[in-house]
N, C-alpha and C positions, 0 to 999 in steps of 0.2 A: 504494500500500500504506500510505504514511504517511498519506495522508489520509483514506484508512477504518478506519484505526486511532484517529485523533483524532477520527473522528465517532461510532467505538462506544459510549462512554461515554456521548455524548448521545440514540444513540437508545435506549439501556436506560434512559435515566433517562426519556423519551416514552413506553417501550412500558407501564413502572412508573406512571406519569401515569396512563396509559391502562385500564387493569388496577385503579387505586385507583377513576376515576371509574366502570368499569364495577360494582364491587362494591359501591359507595355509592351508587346509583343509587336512589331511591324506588320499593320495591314498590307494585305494583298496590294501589288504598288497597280496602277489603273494599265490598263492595256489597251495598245491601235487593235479594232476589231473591225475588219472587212467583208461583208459576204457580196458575193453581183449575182446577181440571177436575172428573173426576166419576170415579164407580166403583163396583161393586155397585150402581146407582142412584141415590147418595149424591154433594153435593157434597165434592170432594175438596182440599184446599188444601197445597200445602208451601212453606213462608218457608225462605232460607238469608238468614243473615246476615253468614258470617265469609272470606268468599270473594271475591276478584274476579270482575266480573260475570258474565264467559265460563265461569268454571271453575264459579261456583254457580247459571249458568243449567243447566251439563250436570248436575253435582250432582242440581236439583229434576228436569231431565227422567228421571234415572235410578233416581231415588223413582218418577216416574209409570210406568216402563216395570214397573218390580216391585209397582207394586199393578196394573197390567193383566196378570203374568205369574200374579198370586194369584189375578184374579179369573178367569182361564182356565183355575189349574189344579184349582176349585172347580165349573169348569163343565160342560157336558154332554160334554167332550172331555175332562177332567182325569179326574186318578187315584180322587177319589171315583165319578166316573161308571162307569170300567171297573171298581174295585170292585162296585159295585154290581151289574153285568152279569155279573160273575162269582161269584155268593156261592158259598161254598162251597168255592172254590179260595183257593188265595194268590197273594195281589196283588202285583209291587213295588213300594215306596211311592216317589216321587220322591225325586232327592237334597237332599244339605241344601243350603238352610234346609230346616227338617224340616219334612213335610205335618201337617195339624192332624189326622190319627185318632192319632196319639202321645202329643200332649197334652189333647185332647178327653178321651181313654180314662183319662189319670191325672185329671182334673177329674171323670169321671165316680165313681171308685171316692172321689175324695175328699170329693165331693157324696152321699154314699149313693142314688147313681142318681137324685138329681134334675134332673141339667144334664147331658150329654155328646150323644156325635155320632148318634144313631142314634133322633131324634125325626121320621124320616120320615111316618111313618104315624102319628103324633099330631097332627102342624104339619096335615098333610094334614084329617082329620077339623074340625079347629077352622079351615080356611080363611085359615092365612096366605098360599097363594099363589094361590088360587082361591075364589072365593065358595062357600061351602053353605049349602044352605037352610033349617038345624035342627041342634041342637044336637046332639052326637054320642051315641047310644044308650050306655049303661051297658058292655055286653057288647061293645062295640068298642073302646069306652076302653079296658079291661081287656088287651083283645087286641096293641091297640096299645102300652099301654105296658108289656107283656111284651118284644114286641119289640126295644125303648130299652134293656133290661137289659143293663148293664156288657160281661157275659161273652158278649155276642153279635157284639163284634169280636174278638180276637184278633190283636195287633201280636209280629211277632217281629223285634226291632231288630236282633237277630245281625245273620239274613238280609236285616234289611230289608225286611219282607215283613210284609202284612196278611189276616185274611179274617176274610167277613163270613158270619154266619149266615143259611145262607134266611130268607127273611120279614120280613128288617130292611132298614131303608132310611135311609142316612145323612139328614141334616140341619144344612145349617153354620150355620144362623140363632143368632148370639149368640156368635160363636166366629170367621166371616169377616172381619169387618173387625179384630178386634185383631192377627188372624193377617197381614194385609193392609199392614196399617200398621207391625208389626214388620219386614216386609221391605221395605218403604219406607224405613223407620231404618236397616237397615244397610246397603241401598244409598248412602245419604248417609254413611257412616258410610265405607264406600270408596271414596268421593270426595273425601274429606279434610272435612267437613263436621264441623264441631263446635260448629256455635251455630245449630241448625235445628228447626223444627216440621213435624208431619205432622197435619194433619187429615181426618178421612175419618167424615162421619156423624155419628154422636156418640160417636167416639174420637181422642183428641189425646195425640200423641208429645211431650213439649217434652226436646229436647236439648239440654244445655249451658248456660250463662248467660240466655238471655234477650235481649232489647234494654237491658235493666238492671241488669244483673249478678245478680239474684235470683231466674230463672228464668224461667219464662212464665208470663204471668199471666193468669189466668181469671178474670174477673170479670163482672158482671151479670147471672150466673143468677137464672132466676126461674123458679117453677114456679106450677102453679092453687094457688089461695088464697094465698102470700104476698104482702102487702102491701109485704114491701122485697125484695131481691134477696140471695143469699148472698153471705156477706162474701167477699173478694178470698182467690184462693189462688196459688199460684205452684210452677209444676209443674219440678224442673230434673233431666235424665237421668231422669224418669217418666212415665208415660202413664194421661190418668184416660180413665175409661169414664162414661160417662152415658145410663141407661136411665131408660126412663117407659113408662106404658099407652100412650103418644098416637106411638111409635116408628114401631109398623106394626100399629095398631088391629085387630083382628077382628070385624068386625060379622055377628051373628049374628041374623037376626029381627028385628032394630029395634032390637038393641040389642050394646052394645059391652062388648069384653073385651082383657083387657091380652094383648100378643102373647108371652110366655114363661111356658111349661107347666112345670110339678111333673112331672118325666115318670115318677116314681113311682104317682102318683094322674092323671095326663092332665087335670090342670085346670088354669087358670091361675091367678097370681099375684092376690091382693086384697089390698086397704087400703094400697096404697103408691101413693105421686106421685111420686115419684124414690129411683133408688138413683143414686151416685156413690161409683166405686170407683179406688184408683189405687194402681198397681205399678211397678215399672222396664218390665216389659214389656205391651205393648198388650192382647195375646191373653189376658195373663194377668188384669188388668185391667175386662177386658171379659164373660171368664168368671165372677171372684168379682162381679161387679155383675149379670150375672144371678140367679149361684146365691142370691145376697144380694135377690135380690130374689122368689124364690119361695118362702125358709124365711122372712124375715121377720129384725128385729133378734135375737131372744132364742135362734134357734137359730143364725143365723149368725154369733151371736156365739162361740158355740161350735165352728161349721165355721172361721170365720176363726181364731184362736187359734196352731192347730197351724204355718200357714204360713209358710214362709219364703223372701223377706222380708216381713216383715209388711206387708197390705194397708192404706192407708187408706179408712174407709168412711162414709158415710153415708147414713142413710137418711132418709126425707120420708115420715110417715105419715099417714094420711085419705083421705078421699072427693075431693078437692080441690075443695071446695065453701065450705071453713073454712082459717082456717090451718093447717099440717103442723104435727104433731110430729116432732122431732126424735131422733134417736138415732144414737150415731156410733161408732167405735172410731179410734183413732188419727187422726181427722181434723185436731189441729192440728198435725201433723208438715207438712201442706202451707198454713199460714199464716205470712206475713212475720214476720221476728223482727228 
């Protein structure tokens, strides 16, 4: 008894040893985590930076498993599909993260029907996912882009419920990937992930610091006709979008047209070489760089205005045969200071 009494004292002072080195022990140091893959057809890339290796290998795999769960629920088995199948009826919409006919339908009323979800039967006519062999008659355009019109979905958020009006037929071209890649973000985002990228096509997530504390940097764009590259931007918790004619071409007869319609008038976009647009969120992003890129600088500058938070934009004007013009709003909010 007496002699485990005089050894108490020294194993509490051991178990204390024991217990200080356990707690001061070097954390796992953070690891570069790379994966690329692919998605919608696109190559797909997600960097974690602030992770150790195992924790930000699951991290990027669980970005990848949320942009293959976007691009499934987009697909012929997803809720736009059974929408579709059922026009007329009400749909339930999947749970959150919210399905894009929610926010498509508020870009559509905000674009005065020129961007939103239900350019089926326009994309169709102009061949973005099938050849045609002539340009679309006058009286079909018209027809079709009646169909596009706003008030031809119907979302009821109570219920959670959507429907679609006979004769329209969704269209996520312009609106899947930002949608795609926002749920890539917050897949990383509950994983503990706070210094990470998502790239998917030509949309890019940068979260958090960066590799340099200033965010992620995008640098050496270049489009037709410039001679230098745009200057350096640096993207941190936003996501730019970058569209051009040369995306997903439509070759009509011999000759080519840019792939996002006015779905007002069922024609496409002219006299632009690039929009780039950038918001905190992907979808959101990706949409004003369409819409931005069918009205042109001098109406979008008036569509952009009202939003909050305010997009940065720019746009690249011309044939791309000369150098662009320029015209921008907010664009140096994403330049190093």
């Amino acid at each position: 008894m007496h002699s485990m009494r005089s050894r108490l004292p020294h194993l509490l002072a051991f178990a204390a040893l024991l217990l200080t080195a356990t707690l001061s022990a070097p954390a796992a140091e953070p690891a570069i985590v790379r994966l690329e893959g692919s998605a919608f057809g696109f190559t797909a890339i997600v960097e974690v930076r602030d992770l150790p290796a195992s924790e930000g290998e699951r991290a990027a795999q669980a970005a990848f498993a949320a942009l293959a769960a976007a691009e499934a629920d987009l697909g012929p088995g997803g809720g736009l599909a059974r929408l579709a199948a059922r026009a007329g009826v009400p749909v339930a919409l999947p749970p959150p993260p919210p399905g894009a006919p929610p926010k498509a339908g508020d870009f559509c009323v905000w674009s005065e029907g020129r961007i939103g979800l239900l350019g089926g039967a326009l994309y169709d006519l102009w061949g973005l996912h099938r050849p045609v062999r002539g340009l679309p008659p006058a009286a079909r355009l018209e027809e079709a882009a009646a169909s596009a019109a706003c008030d031809r979905l119907q979302v009821d958020a109570v219920r959670g419920e959507a429907t679609l009006a006979p004769g329209s037929r969704p269209e996520t071209w312009g609106f899947a990937l930002g949608w795609a890649v926002d749920r890539a973000g917050a897949a990383l985002a509950d994983a503990g992930a706070t210094n990470a990228r998502v790239e998917l096509g030509g949309v890019l997530l940068g979260i958090g610091p960066g590799p340099g504390g200033r965010g992620w940097e995008v640098a050496g764009l270049r489009f037709p006709g410039q001679a230098e590259p745009l200057a350096t931007i640096y993207l941190r918790d936003r996501a730019l979008a970058v569209v051009t004619p040369e995306d997903r071409p439509l070759g009509i007869a011999g000759e080519r047209y840019a792939p996002y319609l006015d779905q007002r008038t069922g024609r496409p976009g002219e006299g632009v070489v690039a929009v780039l647009a950038a918001s905190p969120l992907a979808l959101d992003a990706q949409a004003v760089a369409v819409a931005m890129f069918v009205t042109g600088p001098r109406q979008g500058q008036f569509l952009a205005g009202p939003l909050r938070p305010s997009p940065a934009v720019l746009w690249l004007l011309g044939s791309g045969e000369g150098e662009p013009l320029f015209e921008s709003s907010r664009w140096s909010d994403l330049r190093p200071r």
